[in-house]
C-alpha positions in Angstrom: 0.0 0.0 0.0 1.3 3.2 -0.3 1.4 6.1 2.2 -1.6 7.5 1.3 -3.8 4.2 1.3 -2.8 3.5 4.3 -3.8 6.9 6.2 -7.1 6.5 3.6 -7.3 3.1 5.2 -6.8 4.0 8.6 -9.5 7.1 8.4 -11.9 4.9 7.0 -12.1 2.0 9.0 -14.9 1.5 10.8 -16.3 -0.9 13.5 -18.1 -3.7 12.1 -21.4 -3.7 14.6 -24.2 -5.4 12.6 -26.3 -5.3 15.2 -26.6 -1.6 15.8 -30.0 0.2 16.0 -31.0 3.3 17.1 -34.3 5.7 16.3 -31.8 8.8 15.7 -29.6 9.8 12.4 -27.3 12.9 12.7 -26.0 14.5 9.5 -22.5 15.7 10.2 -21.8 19.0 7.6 -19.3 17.6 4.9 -18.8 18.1 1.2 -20.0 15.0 -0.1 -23.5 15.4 -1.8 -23.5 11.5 -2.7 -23.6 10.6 1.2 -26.1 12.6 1.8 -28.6 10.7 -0.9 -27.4 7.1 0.1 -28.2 8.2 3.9 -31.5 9.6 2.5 -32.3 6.2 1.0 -31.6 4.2 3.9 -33.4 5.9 6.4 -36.4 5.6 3.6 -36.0 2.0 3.9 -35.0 1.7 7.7 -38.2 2.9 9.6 -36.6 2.3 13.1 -35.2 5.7 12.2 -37.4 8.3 13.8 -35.2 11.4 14.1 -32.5 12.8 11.6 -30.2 15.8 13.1 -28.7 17.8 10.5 -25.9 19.8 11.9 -23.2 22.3 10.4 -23.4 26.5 9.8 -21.1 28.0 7.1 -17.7 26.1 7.4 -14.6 25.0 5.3 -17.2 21.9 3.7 -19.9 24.8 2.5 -17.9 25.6 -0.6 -17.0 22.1 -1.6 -20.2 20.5 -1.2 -22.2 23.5 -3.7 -19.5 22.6 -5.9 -19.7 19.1 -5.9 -23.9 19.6 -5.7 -23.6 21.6 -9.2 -21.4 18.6 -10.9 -23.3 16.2 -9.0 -26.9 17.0 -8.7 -27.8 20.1 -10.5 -30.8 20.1 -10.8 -31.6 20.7 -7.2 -28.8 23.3 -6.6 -30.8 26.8 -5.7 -28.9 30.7 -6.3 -29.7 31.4 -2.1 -27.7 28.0 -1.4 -24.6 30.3 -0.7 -26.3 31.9 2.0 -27.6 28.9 3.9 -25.4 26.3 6.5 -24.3 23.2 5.8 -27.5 21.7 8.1 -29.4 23.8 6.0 -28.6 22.4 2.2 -28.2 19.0 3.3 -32.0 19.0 4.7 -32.8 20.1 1.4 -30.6 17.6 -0.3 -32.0 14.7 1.9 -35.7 15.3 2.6 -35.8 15.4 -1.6 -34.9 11.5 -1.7 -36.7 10.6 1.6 -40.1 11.2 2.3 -41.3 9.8 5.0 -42.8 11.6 7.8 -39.4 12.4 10.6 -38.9 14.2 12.8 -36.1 16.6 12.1 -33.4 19.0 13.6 -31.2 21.3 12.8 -27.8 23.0 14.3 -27.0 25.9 11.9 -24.7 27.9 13.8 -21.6 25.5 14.8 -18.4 25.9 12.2 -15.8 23.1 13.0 -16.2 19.3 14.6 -16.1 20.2 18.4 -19.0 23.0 17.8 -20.8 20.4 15.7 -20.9 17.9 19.2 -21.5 20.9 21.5 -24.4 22.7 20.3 -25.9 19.5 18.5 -26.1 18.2 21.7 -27.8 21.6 23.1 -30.7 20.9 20.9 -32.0 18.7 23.4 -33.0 18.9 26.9 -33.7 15.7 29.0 -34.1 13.1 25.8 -30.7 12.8 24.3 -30.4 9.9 22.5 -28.2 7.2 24.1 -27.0 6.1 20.6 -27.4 7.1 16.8 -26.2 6.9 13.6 -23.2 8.7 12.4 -22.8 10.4 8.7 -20.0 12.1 8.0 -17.3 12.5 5.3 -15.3 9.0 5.6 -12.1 10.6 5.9 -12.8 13.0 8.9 -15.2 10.2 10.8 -13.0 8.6 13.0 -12.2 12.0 14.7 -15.8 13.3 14.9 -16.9 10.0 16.8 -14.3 10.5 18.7 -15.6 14.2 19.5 -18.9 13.6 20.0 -18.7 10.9 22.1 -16.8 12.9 24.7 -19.0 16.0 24.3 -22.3 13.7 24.4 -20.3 11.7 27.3 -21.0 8.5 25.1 -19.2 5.4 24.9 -17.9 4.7 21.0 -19.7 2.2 20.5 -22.7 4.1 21.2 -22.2 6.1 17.5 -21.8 4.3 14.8 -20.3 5.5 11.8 -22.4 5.1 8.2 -21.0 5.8 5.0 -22.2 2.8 3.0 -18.9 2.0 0.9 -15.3 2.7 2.3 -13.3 4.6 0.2 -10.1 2.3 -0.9 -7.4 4.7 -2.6 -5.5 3.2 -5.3 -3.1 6.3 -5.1 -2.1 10.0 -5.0 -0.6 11.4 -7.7 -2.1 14.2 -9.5 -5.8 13.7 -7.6 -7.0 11.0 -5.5 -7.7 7.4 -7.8 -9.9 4.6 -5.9 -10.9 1.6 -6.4 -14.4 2.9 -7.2 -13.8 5.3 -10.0 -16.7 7.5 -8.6 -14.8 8.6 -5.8 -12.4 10.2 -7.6 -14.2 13.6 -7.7 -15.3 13.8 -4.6 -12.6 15.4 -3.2 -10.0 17.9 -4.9 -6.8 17.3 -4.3 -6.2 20.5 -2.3 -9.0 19.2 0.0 -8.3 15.6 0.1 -4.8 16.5 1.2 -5.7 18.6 3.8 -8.3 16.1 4.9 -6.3 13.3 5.6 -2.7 14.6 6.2 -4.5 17.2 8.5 -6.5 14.7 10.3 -3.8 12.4 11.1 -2.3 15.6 12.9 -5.1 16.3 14.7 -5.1 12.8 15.5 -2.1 12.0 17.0 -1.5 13.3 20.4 1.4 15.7 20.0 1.8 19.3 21.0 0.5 19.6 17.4 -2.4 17.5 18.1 -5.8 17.8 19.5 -5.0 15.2 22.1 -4.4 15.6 25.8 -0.5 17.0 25.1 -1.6 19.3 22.1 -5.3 21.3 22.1 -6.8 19.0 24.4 -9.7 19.3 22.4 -10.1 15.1 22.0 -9.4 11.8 24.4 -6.0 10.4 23.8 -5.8 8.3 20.6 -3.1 5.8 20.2 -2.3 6.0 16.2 -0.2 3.1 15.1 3.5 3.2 14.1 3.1 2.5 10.8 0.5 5.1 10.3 2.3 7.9 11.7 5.4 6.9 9.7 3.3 7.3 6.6 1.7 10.4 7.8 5.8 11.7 8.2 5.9 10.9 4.4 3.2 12.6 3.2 3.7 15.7 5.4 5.6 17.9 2.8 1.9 17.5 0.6 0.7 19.8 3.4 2.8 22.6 3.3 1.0 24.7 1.4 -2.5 23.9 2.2 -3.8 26.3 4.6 -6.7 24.7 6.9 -5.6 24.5 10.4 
């Protein structure tokens, strides 16, 4: 595997818990319009899902994900969309392929993953869901279970991550190639580097981290050797990306 498959890898790996059920779907804001629908579809089919959370303001994914709406799915792209949250587009976006009666909420103030936990979890009083459902962009999941399940003072196992296909990367040369040639727009490759080079970072509990020893913002996380080794490599991709 090469360096980047194997942070791609290690993002994207997810729990296998096949028994997992819970009456509550959050929508975390991300860029990727094609999640959005697939999550749409199976809460269509999976009536045990009575609540969907849609959460996100204007953030760094805003941008990306009209972009990727206008290649993707045009024809439900409105002029105003530039003026609404992340929560706010991806109601629209999902609520077109589901229709089935929900109850729904939305957070449309919070701008970066610990904001996203905080004031999600503000939306309720006394009937916070003990688990739910997860969506979020593949390659920033791992951290933003790990977020919300300290801010929502969960146990991991309690979220579980949905994103339907994980993304296997062939390699990085010019853009992203996977194994699934679809995913090979999804992100640009300014974005895609900052995503998973950045994440590792925040990752990995360093002064540099978000970890205990760095921002403090997250629980320890112990990344493995190999991982961070690759993460080394791949640094100098980073250095002139600008997302902190």
């Amino acid at each position: 595997m090469s360096d980047f498959s194997i942070l791609v890898d290690y993002l994207t790996t997810i729990p296998e818990n096949p028994n997992f059920q819970s009456d509550t779907l959050l929508i975390a804001g991300n860029s990727l319009p094609n999640l959005i629908v697939a999550a749409a579809k199976f809460c269509e089919q999976d009536s045990s899902i009575q609540r969907v959370v849609f959460v996100g303001g204007i953030g760094h994914g805003t941008a990306p994900l009209i972009a990727n709406c206008k290649k993707m799915y045009p024809e439900l792209v409105r002029t105003d969309w530039e003026q609404l949250s992340e929560a706010e587009i991806t109601e629209e976006i999902f609520l077109h392929y589901c229709s089935r009666k929900l109850t729904v909420m939305l957070e449309k103030k919070s701008t970066n993953t610990g904001e996203n936990a905080r004031f999600s979890f503000g939306l309720f009083n006394q009937e916070t869901p003990e688990n739910f459902w997860l969506v979020q962009d593949p390659l920033v999941q791992k951290r933003t279970q790990i977020t919300f399940a300290k801010e929502w003072g969960l146990n991991l196992s309690a979220i579980q991550p949905l994103f339907f296909e994980q993304p296997k990367l062939i390699d990085f040369v010019a853009y992203p190639h996977f194994e699934n040639p679809k995913m090979d727009s999804w992100w640009s490759p300014n974005y895609f580097l900052s995503l998973v080079v950045g994440e590792i970072r925040r990752l990995n509990d360093d002064d540099e981290g978000y970890g205990p020893n760095g921002m403090g913002f997250i629980p320890h996380v112990d990344v493995p050797e190999n991982v961070l080794a690759s993460y080394r490599s791949c640094q100098k991709f980073l250095e002139h990306i600008e997302r902190k």
